[in-house]
C-alpha positions as CSV (number, residue, x, y, z in Angstrom):
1,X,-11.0,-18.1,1.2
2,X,-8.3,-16.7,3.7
3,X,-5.7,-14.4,2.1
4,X,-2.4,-14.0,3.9
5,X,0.0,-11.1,3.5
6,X,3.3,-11.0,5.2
7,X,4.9,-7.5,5.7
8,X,8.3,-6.8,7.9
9,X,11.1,-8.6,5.9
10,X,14.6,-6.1,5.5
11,X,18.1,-6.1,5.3
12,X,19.5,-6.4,8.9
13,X,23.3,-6.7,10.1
14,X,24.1,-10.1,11.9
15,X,23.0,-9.9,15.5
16,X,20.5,-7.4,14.6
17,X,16.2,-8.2,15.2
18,X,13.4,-7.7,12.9
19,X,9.4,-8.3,13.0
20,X,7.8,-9.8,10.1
21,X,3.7,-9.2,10.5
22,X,1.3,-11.5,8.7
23,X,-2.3,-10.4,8.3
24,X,-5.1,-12.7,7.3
25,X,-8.6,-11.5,6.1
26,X,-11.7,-13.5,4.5
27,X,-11.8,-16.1,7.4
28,X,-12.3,-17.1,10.9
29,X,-8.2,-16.5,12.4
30,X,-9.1,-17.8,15.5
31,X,-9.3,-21.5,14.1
32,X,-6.4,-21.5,11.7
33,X,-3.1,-22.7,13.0
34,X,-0.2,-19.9,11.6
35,X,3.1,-20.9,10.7
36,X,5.6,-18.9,9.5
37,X,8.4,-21.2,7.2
38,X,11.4,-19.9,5.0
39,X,13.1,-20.6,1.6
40,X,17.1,-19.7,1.1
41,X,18.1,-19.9,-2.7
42,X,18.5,-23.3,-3.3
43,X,17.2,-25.1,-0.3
44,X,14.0,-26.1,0.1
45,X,10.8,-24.5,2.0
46,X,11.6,-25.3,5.9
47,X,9.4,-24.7,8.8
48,X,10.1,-21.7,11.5
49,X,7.8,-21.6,14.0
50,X,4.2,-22.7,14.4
51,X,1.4,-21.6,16.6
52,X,-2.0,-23.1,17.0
53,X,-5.1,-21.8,17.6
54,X,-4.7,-22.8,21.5
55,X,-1.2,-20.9,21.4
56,X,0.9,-23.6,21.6
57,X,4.0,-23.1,19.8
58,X,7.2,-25.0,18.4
59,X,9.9,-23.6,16.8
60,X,13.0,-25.5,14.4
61,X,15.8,-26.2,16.5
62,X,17.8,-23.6,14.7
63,X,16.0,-20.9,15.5
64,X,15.0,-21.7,19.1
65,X,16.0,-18.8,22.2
66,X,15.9,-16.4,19.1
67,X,12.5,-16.3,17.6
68,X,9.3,-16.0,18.9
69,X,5.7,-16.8,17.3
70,X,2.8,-14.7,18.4
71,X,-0.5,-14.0,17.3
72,X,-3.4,-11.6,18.5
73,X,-6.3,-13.0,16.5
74,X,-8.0,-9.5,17.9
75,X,-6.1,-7.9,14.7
76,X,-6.1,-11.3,13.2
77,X,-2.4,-11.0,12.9
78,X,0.3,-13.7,13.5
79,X,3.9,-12.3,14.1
80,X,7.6,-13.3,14.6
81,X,9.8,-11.8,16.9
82,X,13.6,-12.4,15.2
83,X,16.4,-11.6,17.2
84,X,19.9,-12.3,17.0
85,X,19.8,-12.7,13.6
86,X,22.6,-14.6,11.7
87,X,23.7,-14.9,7.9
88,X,22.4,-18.4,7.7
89,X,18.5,-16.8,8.7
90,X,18.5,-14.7,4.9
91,X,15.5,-16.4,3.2
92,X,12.3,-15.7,1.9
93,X,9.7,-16.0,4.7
94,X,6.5,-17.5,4.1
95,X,3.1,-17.2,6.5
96,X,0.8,-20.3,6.5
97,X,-2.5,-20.4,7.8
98,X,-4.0,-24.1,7.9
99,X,-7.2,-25.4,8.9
100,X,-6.7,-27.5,12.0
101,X,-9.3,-30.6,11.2
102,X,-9.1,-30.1,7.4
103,X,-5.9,-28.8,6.3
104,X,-5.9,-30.5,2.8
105,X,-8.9,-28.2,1.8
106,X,-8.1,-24.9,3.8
107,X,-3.9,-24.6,3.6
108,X,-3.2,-20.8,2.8
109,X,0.0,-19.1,1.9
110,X,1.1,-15.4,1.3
111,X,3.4,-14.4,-1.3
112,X,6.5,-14.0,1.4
113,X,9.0,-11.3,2.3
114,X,12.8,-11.3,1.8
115,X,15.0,-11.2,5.0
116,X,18.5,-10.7,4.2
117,X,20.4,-10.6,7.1
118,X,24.5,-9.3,6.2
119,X,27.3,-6.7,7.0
């Protein structure tokens, strides 16, 4: 069972960066693919950025130039760099890890962190 815990999430000014951390324990990282998806209030759960266990990456159009995925599966530790932040990024931000060959048995999530992002 892998457990997932996302730390980093704030209140930022528009323009301004932040660095959410998620840190996974009680599996192999290496093999898990990491995402990192978000949730505004009343919208439903949309995908960020992704980065397998190769370190390929994509990113949701809206976000792309401004974030970055990164993992260092030394400190089994996915991150996201977010710069230029807007209004329309506040959300709650989730961490996924997912089993590449069996991701309906081994799909993990953590419990999120809050990113409001105003003046």
């Amino acid at each position: 069972q892998v457990q997932v815990v996302e730390s980093g999430g704030g209140l930022v000014q528009p323009g301004g960066s932040l660095r959410l951390s998620c840190a996974a324990s009680g599996g192999r990282f290496s093999i898990y693919a990491m995402g990192w998806y978000r949730q505004a209030p009343g919208k439903q759960r949309e995908l960020v950025a992704r980065i397998t266990t190769f370190g390929s990456t994509n990113y949701a159009d809206s976000v792309k130039g401004r974030f970055t995925i990164s993992r260092d599966n030394t400190k089994n530790t996915v991150y996201l760099q977010m710069n230029d932040l807007k209004p329309e990024d506040t959300a709650v931000y989730y961490c996924n890890a997912v089993h590449p060959l069996r991701p309906a048995e081994y799909n993990y999530w953590g419990q999120g962190t809050q990113v409001t992002v105003s003046s």
